[in-house]
C-alpha positions as semicolon CSV with decimal commas, in nm:
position;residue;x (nm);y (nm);z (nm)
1;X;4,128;-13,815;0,818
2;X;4,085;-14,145;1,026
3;X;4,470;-14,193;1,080
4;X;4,557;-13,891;1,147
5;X;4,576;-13,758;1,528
6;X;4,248;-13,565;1,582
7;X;4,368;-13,204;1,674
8;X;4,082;-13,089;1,931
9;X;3,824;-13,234;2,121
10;X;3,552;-13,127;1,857
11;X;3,700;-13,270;1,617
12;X;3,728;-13,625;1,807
13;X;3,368;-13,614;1,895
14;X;3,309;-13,537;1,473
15;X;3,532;-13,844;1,421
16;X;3,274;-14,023;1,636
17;X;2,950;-13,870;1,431
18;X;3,078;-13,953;1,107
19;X;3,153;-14,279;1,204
20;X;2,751;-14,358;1,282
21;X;2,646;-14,162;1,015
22;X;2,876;-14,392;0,762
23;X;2,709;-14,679;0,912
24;X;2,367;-14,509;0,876
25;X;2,487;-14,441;0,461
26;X;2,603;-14,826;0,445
27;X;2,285;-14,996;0,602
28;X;2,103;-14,746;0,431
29;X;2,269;-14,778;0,040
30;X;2,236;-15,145;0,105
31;X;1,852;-15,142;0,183
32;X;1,800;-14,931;-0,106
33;X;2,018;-15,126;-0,367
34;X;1,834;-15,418;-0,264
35;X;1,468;-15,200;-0,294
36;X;1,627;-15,118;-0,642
37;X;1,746;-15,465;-0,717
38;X;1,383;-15,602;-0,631
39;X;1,189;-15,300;-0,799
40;X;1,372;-15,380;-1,143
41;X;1,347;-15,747;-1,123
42;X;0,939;-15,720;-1,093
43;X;0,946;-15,452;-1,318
44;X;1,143;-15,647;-1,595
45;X;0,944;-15,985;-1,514
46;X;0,616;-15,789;-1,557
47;X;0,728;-15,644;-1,883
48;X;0,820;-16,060;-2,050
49;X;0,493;-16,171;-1,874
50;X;0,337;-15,893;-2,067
51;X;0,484;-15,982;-2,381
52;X;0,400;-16,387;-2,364
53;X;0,046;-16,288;-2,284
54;X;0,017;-16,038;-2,580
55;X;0,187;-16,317;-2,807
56;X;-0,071;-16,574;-2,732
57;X;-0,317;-16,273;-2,743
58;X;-0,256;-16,241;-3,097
59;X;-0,200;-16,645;-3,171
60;X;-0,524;-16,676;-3,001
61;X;-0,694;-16,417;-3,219
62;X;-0,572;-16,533;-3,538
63;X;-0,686;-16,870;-3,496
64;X;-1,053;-16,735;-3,423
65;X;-0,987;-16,474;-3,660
66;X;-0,945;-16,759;-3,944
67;X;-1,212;-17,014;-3,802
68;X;-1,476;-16,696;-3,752
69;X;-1,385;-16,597;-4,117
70;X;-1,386;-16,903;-4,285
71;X;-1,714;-16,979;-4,132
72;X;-1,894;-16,628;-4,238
73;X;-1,758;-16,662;-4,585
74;X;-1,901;-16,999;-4,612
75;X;-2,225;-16,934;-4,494
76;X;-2,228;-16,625;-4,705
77;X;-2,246;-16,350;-4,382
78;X;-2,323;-16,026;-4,437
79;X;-2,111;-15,880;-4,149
80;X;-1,812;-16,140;-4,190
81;X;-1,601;-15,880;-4,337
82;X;-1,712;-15,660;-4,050
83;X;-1,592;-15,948;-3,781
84;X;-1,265;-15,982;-3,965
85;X;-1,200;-15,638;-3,984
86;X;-1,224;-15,618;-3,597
87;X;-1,021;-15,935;-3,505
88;X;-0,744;-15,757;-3,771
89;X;-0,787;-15,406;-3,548
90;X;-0,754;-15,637;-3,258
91;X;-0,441;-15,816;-3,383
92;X;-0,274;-15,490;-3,468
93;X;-0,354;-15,316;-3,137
94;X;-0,176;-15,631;-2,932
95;X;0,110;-15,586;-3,245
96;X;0,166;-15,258;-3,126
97;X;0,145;-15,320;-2,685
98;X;0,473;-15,592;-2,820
99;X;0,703;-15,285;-2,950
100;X;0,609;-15,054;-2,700
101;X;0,740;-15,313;-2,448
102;X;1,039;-15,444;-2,592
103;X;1,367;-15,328;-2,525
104;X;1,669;-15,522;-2,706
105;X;1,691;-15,573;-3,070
106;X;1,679;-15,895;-3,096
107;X;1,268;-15,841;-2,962
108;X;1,213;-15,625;-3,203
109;X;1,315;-15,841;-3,480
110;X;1,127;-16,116;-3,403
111;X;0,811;-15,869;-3,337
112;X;0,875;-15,760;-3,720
113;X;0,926;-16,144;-3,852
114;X;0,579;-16,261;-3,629
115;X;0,435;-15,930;-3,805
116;X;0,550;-16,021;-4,108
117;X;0,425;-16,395;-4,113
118;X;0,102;-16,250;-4,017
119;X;0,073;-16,018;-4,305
120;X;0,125;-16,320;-4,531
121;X;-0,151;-16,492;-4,392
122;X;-0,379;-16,182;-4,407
123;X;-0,294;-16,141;-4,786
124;X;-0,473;-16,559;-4,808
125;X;-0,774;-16,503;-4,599
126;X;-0,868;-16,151;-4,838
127;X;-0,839;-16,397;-5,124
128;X;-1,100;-16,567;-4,954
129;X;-1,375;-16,252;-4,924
130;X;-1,219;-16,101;-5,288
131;X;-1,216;-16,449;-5,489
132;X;-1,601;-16,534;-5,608
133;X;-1,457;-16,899;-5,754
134;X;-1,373;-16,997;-5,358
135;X;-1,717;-17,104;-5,336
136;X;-1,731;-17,414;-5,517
137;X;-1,813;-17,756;-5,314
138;X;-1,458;-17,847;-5,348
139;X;-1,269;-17,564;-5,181
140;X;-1,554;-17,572;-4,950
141;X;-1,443;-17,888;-4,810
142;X;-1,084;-17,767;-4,846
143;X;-1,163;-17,489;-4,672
144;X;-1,361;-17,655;-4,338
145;X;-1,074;-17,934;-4,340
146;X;-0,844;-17,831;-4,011
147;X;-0,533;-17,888;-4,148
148;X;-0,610;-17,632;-4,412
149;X;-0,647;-17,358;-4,139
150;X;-0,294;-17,533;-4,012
151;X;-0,149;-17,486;-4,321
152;X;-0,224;-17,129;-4,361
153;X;-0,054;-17,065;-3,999
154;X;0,225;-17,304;-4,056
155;X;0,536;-17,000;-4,122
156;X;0,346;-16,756;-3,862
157;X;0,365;-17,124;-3,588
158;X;0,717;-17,090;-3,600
159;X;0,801;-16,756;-3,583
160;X;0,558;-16,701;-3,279
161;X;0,759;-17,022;-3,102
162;X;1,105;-16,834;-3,174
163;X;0,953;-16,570;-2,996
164;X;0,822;-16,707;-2,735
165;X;1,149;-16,929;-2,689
166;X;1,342;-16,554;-2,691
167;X;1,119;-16,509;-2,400
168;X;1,124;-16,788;-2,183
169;X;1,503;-16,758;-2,252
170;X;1,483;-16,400;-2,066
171;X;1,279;-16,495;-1,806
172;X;1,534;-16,774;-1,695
173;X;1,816;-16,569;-1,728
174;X;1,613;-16,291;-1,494
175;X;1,569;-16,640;-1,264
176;X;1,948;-16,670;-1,273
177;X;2,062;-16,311;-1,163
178;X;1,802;-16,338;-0,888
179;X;1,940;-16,664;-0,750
180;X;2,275;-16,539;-0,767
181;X;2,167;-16,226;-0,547
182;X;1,981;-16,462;-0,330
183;X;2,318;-16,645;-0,281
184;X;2,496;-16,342;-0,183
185;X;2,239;-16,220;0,059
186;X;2,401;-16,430;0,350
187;X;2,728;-16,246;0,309
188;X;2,597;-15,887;0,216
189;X;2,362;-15,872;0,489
190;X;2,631;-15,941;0,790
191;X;2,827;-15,600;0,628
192;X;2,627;-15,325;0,853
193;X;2,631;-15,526;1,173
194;X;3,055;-15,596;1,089
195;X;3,059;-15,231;0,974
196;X;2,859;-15,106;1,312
197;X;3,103;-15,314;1,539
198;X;3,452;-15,213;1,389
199;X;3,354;-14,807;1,409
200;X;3,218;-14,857;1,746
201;X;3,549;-15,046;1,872
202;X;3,763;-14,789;1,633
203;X;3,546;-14,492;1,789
204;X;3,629;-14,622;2,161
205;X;3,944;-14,691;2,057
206;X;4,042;-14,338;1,929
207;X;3,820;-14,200;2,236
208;X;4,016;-14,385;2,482
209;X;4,355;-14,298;2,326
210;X;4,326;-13,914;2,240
211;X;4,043;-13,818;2,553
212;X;4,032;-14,082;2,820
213;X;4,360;-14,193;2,894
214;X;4,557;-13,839;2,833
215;X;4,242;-13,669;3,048
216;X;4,321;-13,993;3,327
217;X;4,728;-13,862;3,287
218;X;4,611;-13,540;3,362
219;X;4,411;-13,592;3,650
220;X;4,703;-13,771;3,796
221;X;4,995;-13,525;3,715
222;X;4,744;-13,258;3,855
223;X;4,712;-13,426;4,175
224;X;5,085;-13,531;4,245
225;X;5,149;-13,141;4,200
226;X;4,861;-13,038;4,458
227;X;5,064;-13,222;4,690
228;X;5,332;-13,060;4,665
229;X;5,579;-13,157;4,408
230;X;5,601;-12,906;4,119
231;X;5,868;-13,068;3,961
232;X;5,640;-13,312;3,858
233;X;5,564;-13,303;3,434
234;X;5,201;-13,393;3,313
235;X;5,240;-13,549;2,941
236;X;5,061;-13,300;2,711
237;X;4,948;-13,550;2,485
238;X;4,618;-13,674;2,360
239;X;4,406;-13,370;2,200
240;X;4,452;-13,003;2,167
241;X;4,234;-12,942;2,457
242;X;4,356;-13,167;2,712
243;X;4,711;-13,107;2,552
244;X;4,691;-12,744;2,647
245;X;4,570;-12,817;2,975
246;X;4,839;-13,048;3,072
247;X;5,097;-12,758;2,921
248;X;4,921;-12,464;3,142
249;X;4,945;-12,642;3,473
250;X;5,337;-12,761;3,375
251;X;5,328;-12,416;3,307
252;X;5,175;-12,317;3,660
253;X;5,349;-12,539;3,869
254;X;5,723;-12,423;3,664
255;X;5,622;-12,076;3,765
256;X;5,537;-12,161;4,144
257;X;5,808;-12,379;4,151
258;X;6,007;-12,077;4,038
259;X;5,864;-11,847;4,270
260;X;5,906;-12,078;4,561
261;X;6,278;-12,085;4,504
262;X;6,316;-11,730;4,464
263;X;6,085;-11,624;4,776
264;X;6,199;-11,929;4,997
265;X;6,341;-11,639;5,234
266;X;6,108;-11,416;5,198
267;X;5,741;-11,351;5,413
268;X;5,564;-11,429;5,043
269;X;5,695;-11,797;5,116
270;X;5,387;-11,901;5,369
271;X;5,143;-11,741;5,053
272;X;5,328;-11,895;4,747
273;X;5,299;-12,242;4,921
274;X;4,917;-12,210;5,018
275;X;4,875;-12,162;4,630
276;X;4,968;-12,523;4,504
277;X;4,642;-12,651;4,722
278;X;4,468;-12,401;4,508
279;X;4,520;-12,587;4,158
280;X;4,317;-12,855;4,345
281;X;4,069;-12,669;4,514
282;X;3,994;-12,473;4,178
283;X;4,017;-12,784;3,914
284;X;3,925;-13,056;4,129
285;X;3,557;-13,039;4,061
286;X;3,594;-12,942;3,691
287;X;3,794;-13,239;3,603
288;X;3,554;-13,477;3,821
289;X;3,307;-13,339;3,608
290;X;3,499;-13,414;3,287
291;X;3,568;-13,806;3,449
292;X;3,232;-13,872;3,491
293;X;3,059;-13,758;3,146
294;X;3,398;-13,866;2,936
295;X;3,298;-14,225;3,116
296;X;2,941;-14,186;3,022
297;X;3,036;-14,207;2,665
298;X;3,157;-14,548;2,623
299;X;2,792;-14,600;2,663
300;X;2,615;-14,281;2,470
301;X;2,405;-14,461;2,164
302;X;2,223;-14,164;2,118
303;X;2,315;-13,866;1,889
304;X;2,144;-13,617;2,084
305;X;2,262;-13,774;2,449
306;X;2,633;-13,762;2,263
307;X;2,608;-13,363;2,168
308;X;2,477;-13,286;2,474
309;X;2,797;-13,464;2,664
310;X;3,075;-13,320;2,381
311;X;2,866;-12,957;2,525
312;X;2,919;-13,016;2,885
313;X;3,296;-13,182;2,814
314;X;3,355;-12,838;2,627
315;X;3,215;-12,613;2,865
316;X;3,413;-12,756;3,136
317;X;3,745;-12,746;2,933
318;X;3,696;-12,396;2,882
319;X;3,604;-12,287;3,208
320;X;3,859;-12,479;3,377
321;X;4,121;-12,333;3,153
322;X;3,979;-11,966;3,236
323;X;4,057;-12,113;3,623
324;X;4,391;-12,181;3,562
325;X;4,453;-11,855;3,385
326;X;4,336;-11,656;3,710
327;X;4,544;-11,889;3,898
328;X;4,858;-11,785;3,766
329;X;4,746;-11,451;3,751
330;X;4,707;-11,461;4,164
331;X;5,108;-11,526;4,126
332;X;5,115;-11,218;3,843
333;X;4,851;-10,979;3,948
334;X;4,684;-10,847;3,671
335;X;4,438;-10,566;3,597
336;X;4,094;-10,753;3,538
337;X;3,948;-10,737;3,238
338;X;3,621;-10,560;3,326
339;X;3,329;-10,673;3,141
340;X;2,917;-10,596;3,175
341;X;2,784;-10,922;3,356
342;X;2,463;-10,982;3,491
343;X;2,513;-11,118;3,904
344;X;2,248;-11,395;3,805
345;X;2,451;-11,533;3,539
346;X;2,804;-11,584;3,743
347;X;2,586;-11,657;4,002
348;X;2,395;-11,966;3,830
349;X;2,724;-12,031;3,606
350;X;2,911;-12,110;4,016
351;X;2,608;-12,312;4,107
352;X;2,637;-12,541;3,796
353;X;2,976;-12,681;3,901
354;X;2,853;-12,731;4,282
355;X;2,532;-12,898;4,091
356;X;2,746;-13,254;4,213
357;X;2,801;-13,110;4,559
358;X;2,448;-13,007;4,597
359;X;2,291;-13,352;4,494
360;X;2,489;-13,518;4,714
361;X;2,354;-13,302;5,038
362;X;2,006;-13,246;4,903
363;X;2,094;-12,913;4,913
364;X;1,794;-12,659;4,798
365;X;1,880;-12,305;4,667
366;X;1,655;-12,066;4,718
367;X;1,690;-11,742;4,559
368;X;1,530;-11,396;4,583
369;X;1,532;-11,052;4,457
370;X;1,602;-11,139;4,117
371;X;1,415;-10,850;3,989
372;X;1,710;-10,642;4,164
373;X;1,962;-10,821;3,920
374;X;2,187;-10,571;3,737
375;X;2,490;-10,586;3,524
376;X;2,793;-10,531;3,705
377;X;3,134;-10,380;3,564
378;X;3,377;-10,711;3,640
379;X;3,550;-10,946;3,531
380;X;3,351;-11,247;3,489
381;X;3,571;-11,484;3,535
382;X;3,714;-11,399;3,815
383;X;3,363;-11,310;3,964
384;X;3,286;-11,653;3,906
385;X;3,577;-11,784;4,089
386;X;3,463;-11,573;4,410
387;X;3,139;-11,664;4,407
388;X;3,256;-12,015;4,351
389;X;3,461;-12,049;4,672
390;X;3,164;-11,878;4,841
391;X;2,945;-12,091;4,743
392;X;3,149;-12,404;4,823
393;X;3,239;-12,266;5,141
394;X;2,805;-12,260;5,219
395;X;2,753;-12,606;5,078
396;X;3,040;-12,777;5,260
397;X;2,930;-12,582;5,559
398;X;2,562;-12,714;5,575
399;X;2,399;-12,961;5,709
400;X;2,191;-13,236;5,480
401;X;1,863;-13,140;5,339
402;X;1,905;-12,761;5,392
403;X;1,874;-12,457;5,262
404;X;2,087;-12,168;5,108
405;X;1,935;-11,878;5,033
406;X;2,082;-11,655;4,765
407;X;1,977;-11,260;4,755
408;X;2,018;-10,958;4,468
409;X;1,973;-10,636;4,690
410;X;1,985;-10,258;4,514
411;X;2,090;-9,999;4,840
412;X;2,207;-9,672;4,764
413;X;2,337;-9,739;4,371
414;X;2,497;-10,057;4,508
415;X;2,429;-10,359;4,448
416;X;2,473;-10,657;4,737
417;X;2,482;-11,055;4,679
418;X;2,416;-11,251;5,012
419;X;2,489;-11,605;5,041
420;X;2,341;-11,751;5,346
421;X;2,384;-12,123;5,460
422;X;2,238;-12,296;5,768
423;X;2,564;-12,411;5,905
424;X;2,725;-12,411;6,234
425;X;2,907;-12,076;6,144
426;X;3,255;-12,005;6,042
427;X;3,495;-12,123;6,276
428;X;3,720;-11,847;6,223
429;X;3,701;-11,427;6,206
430;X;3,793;-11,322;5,837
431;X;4,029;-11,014;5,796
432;X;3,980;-10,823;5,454
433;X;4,399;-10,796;5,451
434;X;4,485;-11,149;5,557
435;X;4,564;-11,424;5,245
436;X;4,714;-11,659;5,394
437;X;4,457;-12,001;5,481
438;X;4,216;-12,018;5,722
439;X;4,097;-12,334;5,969
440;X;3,894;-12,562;5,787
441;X;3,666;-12,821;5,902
442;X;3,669;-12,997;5,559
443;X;3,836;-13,272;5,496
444;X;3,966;-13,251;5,182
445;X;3,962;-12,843;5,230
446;X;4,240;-12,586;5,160
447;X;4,118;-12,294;5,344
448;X;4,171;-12,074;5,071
449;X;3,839;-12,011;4,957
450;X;3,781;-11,712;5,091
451;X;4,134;-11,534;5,127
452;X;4,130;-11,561;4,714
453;X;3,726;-11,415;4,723
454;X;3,876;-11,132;4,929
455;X;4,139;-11,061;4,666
456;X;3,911;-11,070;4,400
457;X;3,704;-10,847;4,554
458;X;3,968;-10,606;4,642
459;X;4,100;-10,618;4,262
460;X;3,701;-10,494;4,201
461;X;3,741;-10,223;4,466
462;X;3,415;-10,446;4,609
463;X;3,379;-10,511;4,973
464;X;3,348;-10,850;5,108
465;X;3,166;-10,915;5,465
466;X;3,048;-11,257;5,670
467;X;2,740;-11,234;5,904
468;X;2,848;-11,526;6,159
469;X;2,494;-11,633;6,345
470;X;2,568;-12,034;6,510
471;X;2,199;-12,039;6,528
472;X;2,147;-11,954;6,142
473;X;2,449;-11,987;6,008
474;X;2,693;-11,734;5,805
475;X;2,631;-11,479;5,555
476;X;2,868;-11,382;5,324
477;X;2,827;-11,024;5,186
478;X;2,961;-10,914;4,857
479;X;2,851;-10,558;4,785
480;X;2,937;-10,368;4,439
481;X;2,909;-9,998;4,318
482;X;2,670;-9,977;4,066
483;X;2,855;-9,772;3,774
484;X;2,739;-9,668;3,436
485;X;2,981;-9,765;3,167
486;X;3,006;-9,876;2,830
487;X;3,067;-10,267;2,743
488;X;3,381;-10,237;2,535
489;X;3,629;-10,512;2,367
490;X;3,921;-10,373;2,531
């Protein structure tokens, strides 16, 4: 999957998620192998601490076990079989902590040998409570001499220093595996941060190659044919979005170029050349739109700030590409496909690509009789576009810092949408039946913003009207028949 050319836009931006969460799984498996690493090294150097202090719990205990013993029997005690039988339950208990901690075979055996050994020695000391001939001066002194209580420990000495040799054996090679991880910490922990820094350089990288540059390509081809030359070819390369973007406007400017040729002679000619301005004045804003957040994310760390850009990015795509569709369709009339649409919705769906526009001018929008808002039988797309170039038309047109006000009236089972600005006033009269451009005052204008809000309008069977005022600027009118239908699929 990371080789191969990402197919669409979402699937880029995926690329780009599953490249941070990787690096979340790396730093992440390598924090908790090393929580697991640490967890079963204390663990396992509990456990052989356990077992050397059990062993010289019982070595301990046998040695007082014998002295205690001895001593009783020799002073002829009444409860020294008593005390012995309690240092044996004592012995036995710390017997039985060894094999419930020991975990190789070779611990258990010398657990059973160090039992054993002290068996034997257990089997000497009864003889000492059981034999009534033990008591004679002689073994008396035998029996307070030190080396006699040395003696009698001698076989269970050594078996308790193999094991405790076993032991200390384990614990150094536990010491050994930890300073070898200890060595290999200055290389392991440099992995994430390499890790982090090759997907965020393969990320741009794939960004850049499939979205950026192609989207850049685009921008230019599209601009080269607004002035003019349709014979120019955009590369559709990159992903499936922008690919298909760069194939409709070839597409577009083929079939103006086509239609140029064939109405060169004809009074079409004045109309067909007014519409390559259009693919500007439509797209212009759209792909500015796409520039600007597609640049914002060489420098989006955040997941959430990332989704919310890959949203807008698609958004744009899609509407633009709805754009271009009624574009070519202004070549191709077709019948529009009529849909139930609130007005508030194309109306704030227009606004959100002027949002730019209207930040610049510090523009305010004011709207009222929203509670007049009804669903209209349109199509929404090209509503979207009228109210669009309406709009546009109002922002260019006013002044910094002003107002437009934006009105849902219900009169007699129609419904109106006025668009007022605070301009100067249209410098020209608008004719319902005239397409061809009108003067423009903007700089970078086309003059075809309302000639294609007209058509639209007439396609609806709508009426369009302006309200010029040079003291409070122009209104534009659209007013729609309010008819009952059904929302169908067709």
């Amino acid at each position: 999957m990371w080789f191969r050319r990402p197919k669409s836009l979402r699937n880029l931006l995926v690329i780009h998620e599953i490249a941070f969460v990787l690096l979340v799984a790396v730093t992440g498996s390598l924090g908790g192998l090393s929580a697991y690493f640490w967890q079963q090294y204390s663990a396992e150097s509990v456990r052989i601490n356990n077992l050397i202090f059990s062993l010289e719990q019982i070595r301990g205990s046998l040695f007082r076990q014998i002295q205690e013993a001895i001593r009783a029997r020799l002073l002829e005690d009444a409860g020294a079989l008593e005390l012995y039988g309690e240092y044996s339950r004592s012995i036995d208990q710390q017997f039985n902590h060894l094999r419930q901690n020991s975990i190789s075979s070779e611990e258990d055996v010398a657990i059973q040998n160090l039992q054993a050994s002290y068996r034997e020695i257990q089997k000497d000391m009864n003889k000492i409570f059981t034999d009534p001939y033990m008591i004679s001066r002689t073994v008396r002194m035998k029996i307070l001499d030190p080396r006699f209580a040395q003696s009698m420990v001698g076989k269970f000495e050594g078996k308790y220093l193999e094991m405790k040799a076993l032991l200390n054996e384990e614990h150094e090679e536990l010491d050994l595996v930890l300073q070898r991880w200890t060595s290999y910490a200055p290389v392991i922990i440099p992995i994430p941060l390499f890790l982090a820094i090759i997907l965020v350089l393969y990320a741009r990288y794939i960004l850049n190659r499939e979205f950026i540059q192609p989207m850049s390509r685009v921008m230019t081809g599209a601009q080269i044919i607004s002035r003019g030359n349709l014979e120019n070819k955009i590369p559709a390369n990159g992903v499936e979005e922008v690919s298909q973007l760069a194939q409709t406007i070839n597409t577009m400017a083929s079939d103006l170029e086509a239609s140029r040729s064939a109405l060169v002679e004809s009074e079409k000619q004045a109309a067909l050349g007014a519409l390559v301005p259009v693919v500007a004045h439509n797209i212009r804003n759209p792909l500015a739109s796409i520039r600007a957040t597609a640049q914002v994310l060489d420098d989006v760390v955040d997941k959430k700030e990332l989704q919310e850009s890959k949203q807008a990015i698609l958004e744009t795509i899609d509407r633009l590409e709805r754009w271009v569709s009624s574009l070519v369709s202004y070549l191709h009339p077709l019948k529009p496909n009529y849909r139930l649409v609130y007005a508030s919705n194309m109306i704030d769906a227009a606004l959100s690509l002027l949002k730019i526009k209207l930040d610049e001018k510090e523009v305010t929008i004011e709207k009222a009789g929203w509670e007049n808002d009804l669903r209209l039988n349109a199509d929404p797309n090209l509503l979207e576009q009228a109210l669009y170039a309406l709009l546009a038309n109002a922002v260019d047109a006013s002044p910094q810092q002003s107002v437009i006000t934006i009105k849902l009236k219900n009169r007699d089972n129609h419904l109106e949408i006025h668009i007022q600005d605070m301009g100067a006033g249209l410098p020209f009269d608008p004719k319902p039946n005239n397409l061809a451009p009108g003067p423009t005052t903007k700089r970078f204008g086309t003059g075809l913003g309302i000639p294609i809000a007209y058509k639209i309008c007439q396609q609806h069977g709508w009426k369009l009207e302006f309200e010029i005022n040079k003291e409070e600027g122009t209104t534009a009118i659209i007013t729609a028949p309010i008819r009952v239908v059904e929302e169908t699929n067709e």
